[in-house]
C-alpha positions in Angstrom: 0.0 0.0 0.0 1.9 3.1 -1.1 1.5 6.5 0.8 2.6 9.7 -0.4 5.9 11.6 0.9 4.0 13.3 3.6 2.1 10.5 5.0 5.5 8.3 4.8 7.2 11.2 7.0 3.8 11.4 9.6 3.4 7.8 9.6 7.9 7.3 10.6 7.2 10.1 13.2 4.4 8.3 14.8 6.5 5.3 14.3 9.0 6.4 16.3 7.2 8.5 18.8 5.2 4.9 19.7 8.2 2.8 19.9 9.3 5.2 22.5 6.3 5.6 24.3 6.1 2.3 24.5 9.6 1.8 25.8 10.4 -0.3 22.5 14.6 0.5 22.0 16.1 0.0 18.6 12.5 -1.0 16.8 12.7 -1.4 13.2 9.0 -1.4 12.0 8.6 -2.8 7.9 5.9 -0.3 7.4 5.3 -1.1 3.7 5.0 -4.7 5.0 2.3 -4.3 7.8 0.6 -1.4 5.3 0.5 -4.5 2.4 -0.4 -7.1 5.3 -3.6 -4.5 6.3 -4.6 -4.0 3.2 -4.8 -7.5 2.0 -6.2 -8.6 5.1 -8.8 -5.9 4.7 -9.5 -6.4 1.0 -9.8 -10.5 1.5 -11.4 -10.7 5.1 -13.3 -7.3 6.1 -11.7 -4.0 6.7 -11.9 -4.5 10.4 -9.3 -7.2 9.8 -6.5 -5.2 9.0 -5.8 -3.7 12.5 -6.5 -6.9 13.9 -4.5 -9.0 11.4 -1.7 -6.8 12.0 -1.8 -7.0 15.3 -2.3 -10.8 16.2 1.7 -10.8 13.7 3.2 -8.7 16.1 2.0 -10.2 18.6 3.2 -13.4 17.5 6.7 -12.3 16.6 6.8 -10.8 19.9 6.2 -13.9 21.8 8.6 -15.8 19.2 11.3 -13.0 19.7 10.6 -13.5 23.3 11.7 -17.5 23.2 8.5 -18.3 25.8 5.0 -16.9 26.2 4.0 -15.4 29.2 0.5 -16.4 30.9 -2.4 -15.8 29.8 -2.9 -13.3 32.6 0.8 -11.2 31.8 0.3 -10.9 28.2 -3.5 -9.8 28.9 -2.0 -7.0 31.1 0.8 -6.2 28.8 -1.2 -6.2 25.3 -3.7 -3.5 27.3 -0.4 -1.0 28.9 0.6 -1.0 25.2 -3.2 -0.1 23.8 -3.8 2.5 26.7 -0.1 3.9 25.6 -1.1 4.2 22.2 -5.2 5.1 22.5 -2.9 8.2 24.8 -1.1 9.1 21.7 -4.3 8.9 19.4 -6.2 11.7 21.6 -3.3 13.6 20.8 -2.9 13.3 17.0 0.3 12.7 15.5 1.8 15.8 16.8 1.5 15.9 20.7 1.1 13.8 23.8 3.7 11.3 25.6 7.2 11.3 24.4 6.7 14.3 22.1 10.0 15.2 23.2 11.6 12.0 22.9 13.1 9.7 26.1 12.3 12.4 28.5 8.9 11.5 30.0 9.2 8.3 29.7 11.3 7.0 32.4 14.2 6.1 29.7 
């Protein structure tokens, strides 16, 4: 799915400012990947099952990165610090809100 130059540049800011919100060092995100995944989950399944396509890979590479799954209970809890992080973020748009600024508000 290509984007344009702006939305490329919005889309590696918001990137970025996630990963650090999130307390995520050295992230490289394949944005062109996940954007294809999304919108060929969207286009075969329903639209809905982009985001959730998406996520279900990363969370899968996560607990394979990981070498052993957590319980059910931990990755409940962790899955739901990340969304509050990021539904955070989304009140603010893509320009304000936690780790505007980088490392310094988030205990980095």
């Amino acid at each position: 799915m290509a984007v344009d130059e702006n939305e490329a540049q919005v889309l590696d800011q918001w990137t970025h400012r996630l990963a650090q919100a999130l307390q995520i060092l050295d992230l490289e995100v394949d944005q062109e990947l996940l954007l294809d995944l999304a919108r060929k989950s969207a286009g075969s399944v329903i639209h809905a099952a982009a985001p959730v396509t998406t996520f279900l890979v990363g969370y899968a590479a996560g607990l394979a990165g990981n070498g052993s799954a957590r319980s059910t209970a931990e990755s409940t809890a962790a899955v739901t610090q990340a969304a509050d992080v990021a539904f955070r973020l989304c009140a603010d748009g893509h320009d304000g809100g936690p780790a505007a600024e980088g490392w310094a508000d988030t205990g980095q």
